[in-house]
Residue, then its C-alpha position, 0 to 999 in steps of 0.5 A: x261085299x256090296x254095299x248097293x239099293x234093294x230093288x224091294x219090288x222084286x223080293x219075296x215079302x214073306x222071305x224078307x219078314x221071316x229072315x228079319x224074325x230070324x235075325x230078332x230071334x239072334x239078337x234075343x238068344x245072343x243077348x239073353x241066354x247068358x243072364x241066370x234069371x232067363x228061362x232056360x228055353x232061351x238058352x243053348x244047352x247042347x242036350x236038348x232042341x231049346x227055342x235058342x237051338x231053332x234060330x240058326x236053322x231059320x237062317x239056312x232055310x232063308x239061304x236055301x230059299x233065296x240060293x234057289x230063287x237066285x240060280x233058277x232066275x239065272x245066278x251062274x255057279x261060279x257067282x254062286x261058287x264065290x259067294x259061298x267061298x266069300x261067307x267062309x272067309x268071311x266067317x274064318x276072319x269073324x269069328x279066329x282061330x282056335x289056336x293061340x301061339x305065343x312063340x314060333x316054337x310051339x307053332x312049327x312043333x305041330x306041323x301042318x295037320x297038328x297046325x289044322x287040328x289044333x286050329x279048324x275045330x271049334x272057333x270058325x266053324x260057326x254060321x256065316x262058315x257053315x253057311x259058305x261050305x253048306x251052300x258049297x255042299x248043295x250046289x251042285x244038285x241046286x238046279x236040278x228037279x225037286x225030286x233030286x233036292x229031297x233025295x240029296x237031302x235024305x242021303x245027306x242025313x244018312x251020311x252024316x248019321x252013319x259017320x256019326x256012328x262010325x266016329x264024327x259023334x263022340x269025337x265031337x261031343x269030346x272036342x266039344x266043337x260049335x254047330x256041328x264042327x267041320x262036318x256039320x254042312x252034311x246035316x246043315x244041307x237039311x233046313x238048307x234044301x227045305x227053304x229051297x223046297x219052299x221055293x219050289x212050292x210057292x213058284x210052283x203053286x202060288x202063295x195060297x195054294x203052297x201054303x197048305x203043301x208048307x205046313x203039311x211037309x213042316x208037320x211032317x218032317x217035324x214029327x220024323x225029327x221028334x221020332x228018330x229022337x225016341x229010338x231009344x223009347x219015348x223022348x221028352x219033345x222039343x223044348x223040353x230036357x232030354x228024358x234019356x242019356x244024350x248020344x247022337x239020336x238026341x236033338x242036339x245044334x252042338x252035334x247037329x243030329x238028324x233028329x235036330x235037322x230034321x225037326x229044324x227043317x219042318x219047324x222052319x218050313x212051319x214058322x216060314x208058313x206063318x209068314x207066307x199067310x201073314x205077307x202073301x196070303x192074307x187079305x190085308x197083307x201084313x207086314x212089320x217094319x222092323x222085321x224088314x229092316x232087319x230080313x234086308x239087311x241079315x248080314x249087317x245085323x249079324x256084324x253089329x248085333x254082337x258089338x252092341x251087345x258086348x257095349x251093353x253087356x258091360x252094365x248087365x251082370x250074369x246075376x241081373x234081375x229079370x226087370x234089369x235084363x229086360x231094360x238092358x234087353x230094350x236098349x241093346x235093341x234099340x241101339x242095333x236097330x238104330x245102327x241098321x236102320x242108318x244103313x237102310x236110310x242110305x241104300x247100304x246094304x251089305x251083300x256077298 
């Protein structure tokens, strides 16, 4: 991990400000979605695509943007390798294991593959893992022609939508793992090679002329994602509860179905459209502090968020009124943003 100065000059001002949105948005949902008088909109419910549900895909999307950038601009594979190695480790020691054994007995009766099922399902594979394996998954097209990323991206959905037939889908919807489970990098490569795909466009064309290829292929791959969802006949949209019985053509961040990935990647390349007119398109160019102390240091973020919260949190029952959630909601920012923006003040910002 390094703790080193930003060269600001060289970074992708529109990158930067939708990653700090992105991060905003964590802290919002990660705060909120536990208080009864929040809008359920705000809230992971493993049934339907709510806003909550759209925050982690912005992330991967960021990570395929800046993968990209990083090894056309000459990143070798084995940095790439341990970078990816580092955020699984990283995210294995955050976020523990499933398991709990209080005596050595009840650890050694397992055996090695029960000591994996019992332990590797549920607890680390959340975003910082899912994120490292991910990243692992599509490296090795990430230098080739765009051509090639948009290929492994659909044969990745396929692979991932035909083992969820064969049995990934009722296997994890009974364990009830987090964000996909083990094999959610398959489908998490899909907001994953769109941010990539961003980057093509943008290197490629320039921020003006990549704007409209951004928001028609975030249009596009949207309005597929809503489709696979209605194989069963007309769907509710996304935002809204589910219409039909949940199964694996349901958008869902607990499954992480194509129909979810799918829609997370065009809605992401639609939010990073906004941000591309709003920074580098955009006479003046706009800009919110914030969301830069936030977009450059993501990492720091994401560590902290989750203490500060459950200081706060202490003084802010399930059953708070709305008025409460909302002062509770302020200071737990404010308090986040204070902690990280210390860090930029001295150049520390932490890298893997």
């Amino acid at each position: 991990m390094k703790t080193a100065a930003i060269d600001r000059a060289s970074r992708i001002l529109s990158l930067d400000q939708f990653r700090g949105y992105t991060v905003a948005g964590m802290f919002l949902v990660n705060f909120i979605g536990g208080f009864r008088e929040v809008h359920d909109v705000f809230k992971h419910h493993n049934t339907y695509n709510s806003y909550a549900d759209t925050i982690m895909p912005h992330f991967f999307f960021a990570v395929g943007f800046a993968m990209r950038l990083g090894v056309l601009k000459g990143a070798t594979t084995a940095a790439m390798v341990w970078r990816c190695l580092g955020l699984v480790l990283l995210g294995v020691m955050f976020y523990g294991l499933d398991g709990n054994y209080k005596t050595w007995t009840s650890l050694t009766e397992l055996g090695l593959w029960g000591f994996i099922e019992k332990s590797f399902l549920r607890s680390p594979f959340q975003a910082l893992t899912h994120i490292g394996v991910t990243g692992l998954w599509i490296l090795p097209v990430l230098r080739r022609r765009s051509r090639d990323l948009i290929l492994f991206g659909v044969a990745s959905g396929l692979l991932h939508l035909w083992l969820s037939q064969a049995f990934w889908f009722e296997f994890l919807m009974r364990v009830k793992v987090i964000d996909g489970g083990p094999l959610g990098f398959i489908s998490w490569a899909l907001p994953t090679l769109a941010g990539a795909l961003a980057y093509d466009a943008v290197k490629k064309y320039g921020a003006l002329d990549a704007l409209p290829v951004v928001l028609r292929w975030g249009a596009v791959l949207s309005m597929i994602g809503y489709l696979i969802s209605c194989v069963h006949g007309m769907e509710a949209p996304p935002f809204w509860p589910p219409w039909h019985p949940v199964d694996m053509w349901t958008m869902t961040q607990r499954a992480g179905s194509l129909s979810y990935q799918t829609f997370s990647a065009g809605f992401s390349l639609l939010v990073y459209g906004l941000f591309l007119w709003l920074c580098d398109v955009r006479t003046p160019k706009w800009s919110f502090s914030v969301f830069g102390t936030f977009g450059t240091n993501a990492l720091a973020g994401y560590l902290i968020h989750g203490m500060v919260g459950d200081a706060i949190q202490k003084f802010a029952p399930k059953d708070s009124t709305l008025l409460w959630v909302c002062f509770v909601t302020a200071v737990y920012f404010l308090l986040t943003w204070l902690f990280i923006r210390a860090l930029e003040k001295r150049n520390i910002f932490l890298r893997l």
